[in-house]
N, C-alpha and C positions, 0 to 999 in steps of 0.2 A: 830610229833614235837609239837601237841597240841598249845597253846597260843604263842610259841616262836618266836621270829622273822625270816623268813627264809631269809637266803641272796646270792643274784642273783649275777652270772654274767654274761654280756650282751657280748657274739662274731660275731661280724660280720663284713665283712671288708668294708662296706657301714656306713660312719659317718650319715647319716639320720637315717635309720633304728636302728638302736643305739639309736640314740639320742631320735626316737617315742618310741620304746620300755620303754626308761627311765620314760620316763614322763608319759605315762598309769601305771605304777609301781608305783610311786613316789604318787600318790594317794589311794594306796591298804594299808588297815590296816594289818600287819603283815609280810611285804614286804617290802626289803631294796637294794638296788641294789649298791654294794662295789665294783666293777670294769667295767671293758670295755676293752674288748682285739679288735684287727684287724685282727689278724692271729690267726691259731691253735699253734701255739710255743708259742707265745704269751698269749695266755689261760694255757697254761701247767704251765710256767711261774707262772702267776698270781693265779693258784690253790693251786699252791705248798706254797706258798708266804701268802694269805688271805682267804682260804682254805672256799669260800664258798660253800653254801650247794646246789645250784641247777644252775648248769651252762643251757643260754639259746645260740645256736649255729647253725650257718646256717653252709650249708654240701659246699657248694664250696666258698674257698677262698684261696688267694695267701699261696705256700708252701703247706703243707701236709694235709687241707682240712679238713673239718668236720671228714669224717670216722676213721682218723688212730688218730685224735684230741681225737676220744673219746676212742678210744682202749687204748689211750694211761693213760689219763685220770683215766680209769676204774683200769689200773695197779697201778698207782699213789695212788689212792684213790676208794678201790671200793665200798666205801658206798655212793662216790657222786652221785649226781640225773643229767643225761644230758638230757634235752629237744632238739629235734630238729626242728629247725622252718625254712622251706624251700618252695624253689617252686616245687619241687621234690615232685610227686603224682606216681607215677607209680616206680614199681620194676623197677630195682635191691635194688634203695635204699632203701626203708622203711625196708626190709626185713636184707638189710645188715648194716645198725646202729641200730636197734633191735638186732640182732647177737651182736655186738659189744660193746654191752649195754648201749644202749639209756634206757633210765627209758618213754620217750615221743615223739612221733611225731605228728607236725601239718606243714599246710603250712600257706605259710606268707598270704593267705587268710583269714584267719580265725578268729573270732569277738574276741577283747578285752572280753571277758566275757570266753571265752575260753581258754585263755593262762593264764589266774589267777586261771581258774580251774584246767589246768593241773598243775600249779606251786605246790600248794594244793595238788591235788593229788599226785602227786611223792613224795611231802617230806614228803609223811604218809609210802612213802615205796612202794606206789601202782603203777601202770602202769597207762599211759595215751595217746592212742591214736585216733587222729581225726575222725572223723567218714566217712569221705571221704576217707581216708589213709587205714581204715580198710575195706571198702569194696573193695578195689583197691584188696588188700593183701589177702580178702577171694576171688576173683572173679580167681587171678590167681592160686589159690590152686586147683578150683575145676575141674575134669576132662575137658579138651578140651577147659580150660583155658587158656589167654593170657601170656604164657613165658616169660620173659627177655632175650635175647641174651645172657645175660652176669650174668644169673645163675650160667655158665658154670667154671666163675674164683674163683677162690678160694679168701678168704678174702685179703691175701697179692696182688694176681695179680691181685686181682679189686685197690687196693691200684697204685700198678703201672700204669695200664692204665690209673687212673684219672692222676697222675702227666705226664705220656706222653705226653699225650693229653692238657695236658697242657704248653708245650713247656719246659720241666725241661730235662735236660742231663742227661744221666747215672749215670756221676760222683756226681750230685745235689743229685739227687734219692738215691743212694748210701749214702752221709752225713747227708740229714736228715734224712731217717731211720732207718741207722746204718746196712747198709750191706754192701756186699762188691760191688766193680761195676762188677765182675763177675756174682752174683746172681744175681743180680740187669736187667742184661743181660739173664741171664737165664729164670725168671720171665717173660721177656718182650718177648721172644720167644718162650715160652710154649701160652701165651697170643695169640701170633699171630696164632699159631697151632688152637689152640682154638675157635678161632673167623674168622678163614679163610681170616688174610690179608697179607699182604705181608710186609708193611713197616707202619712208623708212622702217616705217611698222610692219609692212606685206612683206619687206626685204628681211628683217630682222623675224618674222614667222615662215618666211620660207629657209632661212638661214640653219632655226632649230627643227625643223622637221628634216631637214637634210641631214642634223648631228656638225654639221661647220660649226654650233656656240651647241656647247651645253643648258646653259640655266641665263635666265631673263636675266641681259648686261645692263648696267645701270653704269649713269655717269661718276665719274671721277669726283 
């Protein structure tokens, strides 16, 4: 993008976080930050609408979350740049918003000097990920490597699990992705087959001891 302005926008459903992000930007020569979404609908929204060029987005928040936010995104627009900035260190994720096409991952750790780099870097077109994220990512590649459980779903039914596990009904899951609530069902018991649990409760307690959800989700 050379000399051009690049412009941000800032998802996350934490008005702090937002708000710090804005203001380390708002000092950056070259960097403009033209929105603020709270949800992933909300970002889709707002890209389609003032179509900037590097969305920055954390992976859990109310409704359909970082992952299907950028799958979706990437349909929408796939020349946009999505950065992910989370507390998520450990697979499944890194591995599966890179899939989905993240252009960037970092976690909310990580120094202001860092998240201007990667801004920068993605909107050259280039990849940009943490250097902690990337060792995560090569340690479980290599032989007798640390696994994820949850290697094992496929992109749509890692999709479903997050919103289970989140307290969202068949019928929700069903409208905001646009299926039906029989797949939607189906999905969820291939999941369970998969994962060896029996109901949403066993799914959503093997979910937090894997670190996939931080803290008991509760519905909408």
């Amino acid at each position: 993008m050379g000399s051009e302005m690049i412009q941000i926008l800032l998802v996350d459903d934490h008005d702090l976080v937002r708000a710090g992000l804005k203001r380390i930007l708002e000092d950056v020569k070259n960097i403009k930050v033209i929105g603020e979404a709270s949800t992933g609908e909300d970002a889709i929204l707002m890209v389609r609408q003032r179509k900037p060029d590097v969305v920055i987005m954390d992976v859990n928040m109310p409704g359909i979350g970082g992952l299907e936010t950028t799958r979706k995104l990437m349909q929408i627009d796939p020349d946009i740049k999505v950065i992910v900035v989370t507390v998520h260190v450990e697979e499944p994720y890194p591995t599966r918003l890179l899939e989905a096409g993240a252009a960037g991952y970092l976690t909310k750790s990580c120094a202001v000097d860092e998240i201007v780099a990667a801004i920068q870097t993605v909107a050259k077109g280039e990849r940009y990920v943490g250097a902690d994220i990337a060792r995560q990512v090569a340690l479980s590649m290599l032989p007798g490597g640390k696994r994820s459980l949850f290697e094992k779903l496929s992109q749509r039914e890692m999709q479903v699990m997050l919103m289970v596990t989140q307290g969202h009904s068949i019928q929700d899951i069903s409208d905001r992705l646009c299926l039906s609530p029989k797949t939607v069902s189906t999905y969820r018991y291939r999941l369970y087959e998969k994962l060896g649990v029996d109901n949403d409760v066993e799914l959503t307690h093997l979910a937090m001891r894997h670190g996939v959800i931080s803290v008991e989700p509760t519905p909408e």
